[in-house]
C-alpha positions in Angstrom: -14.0 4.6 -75.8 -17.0 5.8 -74.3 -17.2 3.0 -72.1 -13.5 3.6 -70.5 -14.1 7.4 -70.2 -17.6 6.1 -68.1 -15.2 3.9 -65.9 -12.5 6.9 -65.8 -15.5 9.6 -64.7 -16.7 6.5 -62.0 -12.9 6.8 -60.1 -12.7 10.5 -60.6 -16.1 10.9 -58.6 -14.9 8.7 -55.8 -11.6 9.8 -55.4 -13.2 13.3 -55.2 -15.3 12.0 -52.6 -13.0 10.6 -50.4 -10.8 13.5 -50.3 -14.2 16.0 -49.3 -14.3 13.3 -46.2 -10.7 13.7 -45.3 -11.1 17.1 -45.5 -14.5 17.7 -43.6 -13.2 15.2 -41.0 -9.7 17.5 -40.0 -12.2 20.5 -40.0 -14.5 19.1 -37.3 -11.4 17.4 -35.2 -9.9 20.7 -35.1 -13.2 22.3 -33.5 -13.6 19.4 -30.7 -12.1 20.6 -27.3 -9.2 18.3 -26.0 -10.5 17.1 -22.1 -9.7 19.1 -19.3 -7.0 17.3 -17.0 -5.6 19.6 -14.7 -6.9 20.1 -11.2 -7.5 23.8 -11.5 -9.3 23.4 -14.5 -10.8 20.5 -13.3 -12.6 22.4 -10.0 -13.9 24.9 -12.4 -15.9 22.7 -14.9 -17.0 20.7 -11.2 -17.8 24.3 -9.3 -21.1 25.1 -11.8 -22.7 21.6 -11.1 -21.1 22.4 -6.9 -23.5 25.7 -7.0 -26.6 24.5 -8.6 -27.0 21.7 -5.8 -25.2 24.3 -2.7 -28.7 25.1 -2.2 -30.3 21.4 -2.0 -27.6 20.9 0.7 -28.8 23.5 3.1 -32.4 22.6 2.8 -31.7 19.4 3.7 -29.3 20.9 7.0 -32.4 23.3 7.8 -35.0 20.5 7.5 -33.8 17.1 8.9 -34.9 13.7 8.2 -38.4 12.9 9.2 -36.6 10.5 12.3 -35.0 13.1 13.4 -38.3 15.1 14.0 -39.9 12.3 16.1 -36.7 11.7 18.1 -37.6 15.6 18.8 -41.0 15.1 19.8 -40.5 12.1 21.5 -37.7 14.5 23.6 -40.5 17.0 24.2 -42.8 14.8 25.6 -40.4 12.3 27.8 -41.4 9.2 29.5 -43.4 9.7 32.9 -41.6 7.5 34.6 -37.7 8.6 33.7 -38.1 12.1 32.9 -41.5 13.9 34.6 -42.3 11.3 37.0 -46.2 11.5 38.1 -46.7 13.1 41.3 -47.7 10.3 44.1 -51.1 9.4 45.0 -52.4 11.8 47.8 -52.2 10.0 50.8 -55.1 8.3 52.5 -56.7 9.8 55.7 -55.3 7.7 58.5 -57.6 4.9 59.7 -60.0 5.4 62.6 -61.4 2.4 64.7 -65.0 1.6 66.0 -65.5 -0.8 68.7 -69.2 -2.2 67.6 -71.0 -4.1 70.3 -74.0 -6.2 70.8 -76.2 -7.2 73.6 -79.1 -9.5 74.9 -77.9 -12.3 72.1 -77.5 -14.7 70.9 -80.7 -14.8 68.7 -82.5 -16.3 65.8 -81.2 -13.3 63.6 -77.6 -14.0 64.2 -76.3 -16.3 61.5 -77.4 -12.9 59.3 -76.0 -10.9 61.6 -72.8 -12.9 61.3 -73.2 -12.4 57.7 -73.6 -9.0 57.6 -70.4 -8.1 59.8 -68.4 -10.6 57.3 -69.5 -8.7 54.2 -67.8 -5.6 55.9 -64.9 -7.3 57.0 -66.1 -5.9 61.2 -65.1 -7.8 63.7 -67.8 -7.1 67.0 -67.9 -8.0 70.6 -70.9 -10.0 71.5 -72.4 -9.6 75.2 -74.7 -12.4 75.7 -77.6 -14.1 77.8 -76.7 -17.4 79.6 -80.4 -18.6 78.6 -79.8 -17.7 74.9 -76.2 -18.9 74.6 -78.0 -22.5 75.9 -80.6 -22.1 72.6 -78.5 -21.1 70.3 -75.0 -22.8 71.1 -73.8 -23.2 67.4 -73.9 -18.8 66.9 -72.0 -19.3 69.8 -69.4 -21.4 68.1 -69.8 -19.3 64.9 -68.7 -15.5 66.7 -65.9 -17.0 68.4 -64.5 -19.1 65.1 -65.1 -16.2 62.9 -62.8 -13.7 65.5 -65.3 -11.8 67.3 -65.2 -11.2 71.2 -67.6 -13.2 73.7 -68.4 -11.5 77.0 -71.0 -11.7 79.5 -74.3 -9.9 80.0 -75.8 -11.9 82.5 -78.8 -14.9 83.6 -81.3 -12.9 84.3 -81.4 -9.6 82.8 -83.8 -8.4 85.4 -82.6 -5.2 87.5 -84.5 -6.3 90.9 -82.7 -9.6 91.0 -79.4 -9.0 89.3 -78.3 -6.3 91.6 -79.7 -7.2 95.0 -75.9 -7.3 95.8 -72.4 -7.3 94.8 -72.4 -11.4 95.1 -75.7 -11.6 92.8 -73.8 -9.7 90.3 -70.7 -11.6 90.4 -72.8 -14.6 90.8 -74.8 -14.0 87.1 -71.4 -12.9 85.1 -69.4 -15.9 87.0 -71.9 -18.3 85.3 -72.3 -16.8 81.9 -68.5 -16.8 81.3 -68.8 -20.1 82.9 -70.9 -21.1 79.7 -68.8 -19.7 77.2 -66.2 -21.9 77.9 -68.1 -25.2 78.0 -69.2 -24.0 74.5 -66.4 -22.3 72.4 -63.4 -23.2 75.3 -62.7 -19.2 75.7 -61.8 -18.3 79.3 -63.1 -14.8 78.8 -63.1 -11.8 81.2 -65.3 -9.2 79.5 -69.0 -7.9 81.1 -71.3 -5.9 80.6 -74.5 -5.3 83.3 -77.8 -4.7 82.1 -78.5 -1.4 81.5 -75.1 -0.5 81.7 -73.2 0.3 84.9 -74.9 3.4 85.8 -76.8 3.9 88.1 -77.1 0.0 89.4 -73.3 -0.5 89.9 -72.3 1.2 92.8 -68.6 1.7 94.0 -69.2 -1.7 96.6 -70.7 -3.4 92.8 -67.6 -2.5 90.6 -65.3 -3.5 93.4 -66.8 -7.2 93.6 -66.4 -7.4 89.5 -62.7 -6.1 89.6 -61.8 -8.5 92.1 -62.3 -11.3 90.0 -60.8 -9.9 87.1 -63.6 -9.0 85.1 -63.7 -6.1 82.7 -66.7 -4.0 83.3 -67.8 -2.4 79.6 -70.2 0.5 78.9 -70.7 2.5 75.6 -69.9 6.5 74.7 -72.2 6.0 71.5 -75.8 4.7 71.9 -78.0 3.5 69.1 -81.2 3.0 71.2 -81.9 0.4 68.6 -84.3 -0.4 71.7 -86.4 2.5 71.2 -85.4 3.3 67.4 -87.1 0.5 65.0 -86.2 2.6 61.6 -83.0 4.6 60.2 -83.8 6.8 62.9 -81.1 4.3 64.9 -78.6 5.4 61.7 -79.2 8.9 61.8 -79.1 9.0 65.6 -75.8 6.9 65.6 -74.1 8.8 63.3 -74.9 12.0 64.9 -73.2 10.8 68.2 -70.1 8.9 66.0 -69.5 13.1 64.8 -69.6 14.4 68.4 -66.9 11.7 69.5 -64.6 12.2 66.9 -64.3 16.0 67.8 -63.3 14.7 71.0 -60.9 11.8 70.2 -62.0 9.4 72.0 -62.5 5.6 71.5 -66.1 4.8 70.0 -68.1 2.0 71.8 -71.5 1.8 69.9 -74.1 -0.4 71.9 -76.6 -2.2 69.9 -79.1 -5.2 69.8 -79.9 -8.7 68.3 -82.7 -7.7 67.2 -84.2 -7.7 63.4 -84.9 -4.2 63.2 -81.1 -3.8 64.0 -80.1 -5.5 61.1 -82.3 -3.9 58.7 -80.6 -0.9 59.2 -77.1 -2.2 60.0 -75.7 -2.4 56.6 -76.6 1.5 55.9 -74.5 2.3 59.1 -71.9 0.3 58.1 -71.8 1.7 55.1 -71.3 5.3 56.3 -68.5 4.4 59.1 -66.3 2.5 56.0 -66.5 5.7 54.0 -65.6 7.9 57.2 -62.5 5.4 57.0 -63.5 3.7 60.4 -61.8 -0.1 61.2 -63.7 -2.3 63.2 -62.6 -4.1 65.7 -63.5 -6.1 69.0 -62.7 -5.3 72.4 -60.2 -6.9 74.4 -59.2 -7.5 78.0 -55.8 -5.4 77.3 -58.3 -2.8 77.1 -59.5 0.1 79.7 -63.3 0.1 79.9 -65.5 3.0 78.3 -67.8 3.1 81.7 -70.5 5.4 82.2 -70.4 8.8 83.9 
């Protein structure tokens, strides 16, 4: 009997239990919300979660993307050549020309004479000795292949024979220019006397040279490189080069073959490249520079 009142207890205690569960479980369903499905309701559970991240939103609007910023600075500092284009080179100074001219050669010297006028890119006009042209033929050859004028300065060089008269004048430049061809093959009409045209060449004198079609030359700018053996010459030449420029007029330097000439050259060179200066060689489509 004790036993079945044990069993009977045992059921009692779990039917008890169940129905606390049953009753605990309607208690807590009838506390749980039922879900929200209309819109209105809907937009006001959504409009908390809307606020707390409004103002993420307009950070990000008043800060944009990190592109965004270089596109801006790139904007602010636009390519030269679309936007802000550089403003041109200033223009250069236009280009003078100097005539440059040598006498009494050719010479032992004038292979580096030669030279030196390449390095500068200066084309001369060469007035030369009959006598010399006949020692030193292959200059010759050299001034005419490398573009540089030939002309004529006479046999002798010697005032008391050259200009005993119109006919020994024409006489001396007939036979230089005469040698010129036989060595290069250039018919050339260009002269210059020996010490220039003044005072020698009288009216009667520059007559007899015309007629044959010769071009009597003289020089506005003299380096008395004769008298000069030092950068005296450059100092003197470049004092005269000034003074002509003033007066716009063409510049016919006269120098020499000479070594002391050379040693000095490059220096003047130098300065007439920097003043902007061309050089150039004199032609027969030329009028004369003839002294006063």
């Amino acid at each position: 009997m004790f036993r079945l009142k044990s069993k009977t207890a045992r059921w009692c205690t779990v039917v008890c239990l169940v129905g606390w569960l049953v009753t605990s479980s309607s208690a807590v369903a009838s506390q749980v919300k039922k879900p929200v499905v209309h819109s209105s309701c809907q937009h006001q559970e959504l409009k908390p979660a809307y606020h707390r991240t409004d103002h993420v939103l307009k950070k990000l609007e008043t800060k944009p993307p990190r592109f965004i910023v270089s596109e801006t600075r790139y904007k602010e500092q636009p390519t030269p050549d679309v936007v802000n284009p550089p403003s041109e080179e200033p223009a250069k100074a236009p280009s003078k020309t100097v005539y440059l001219t040598f006498d009494d050669g050719p010479h032992k010297v004038s292979d580096q004479l030669l030279s030196i006028l390449n390095e500068f890119d200066a084309k001369a006009t060469f007035f030369m000795l009959d006598g010399n042209m006949r020692n030193f033929p292959d200059a010759v050859k050299r001034m005419a292949e490398a573009g540089h004028s030939l002309g004529a300065h006479g046999v002798t060089h010697d005032k008391t024979k050259i200009y005993q008269s119109p006919q020994t004048v024409v006489a001396e430049m007939e036979q230089t220019l005469k040698t010129i061809k036989e060595i290069t093959g250039i018919d050339s009409t260009l002269i210059r006397t020996p010490y220039g045209s003044a005072p020698y060449m009288k009216d009667p004198y520059k007559k007899a040279v015309s007629d044959k079609g010769y071009q009597l030359w003289d020089w506005n700018v003299d380096s008395k490189d004769w008298y000069y053996r030092d950068n005296r010459l450059v100092a003197n030449t470049i004092a005269q080069v000034a003074d002509k420029a003033k007066k716009d007029e063409p510049l016919v330097i006269l120098l020499h073959e000479r070594e002391e000439t050379l040693i000095q050259l490059p220096q003047l060179l130098e300065f007439l490249k920097k003043q902007n200066y061309d050089f150039k060689a004199l032609d027969a489509q030329m009028t004369p520079i003839q002294l006063k």
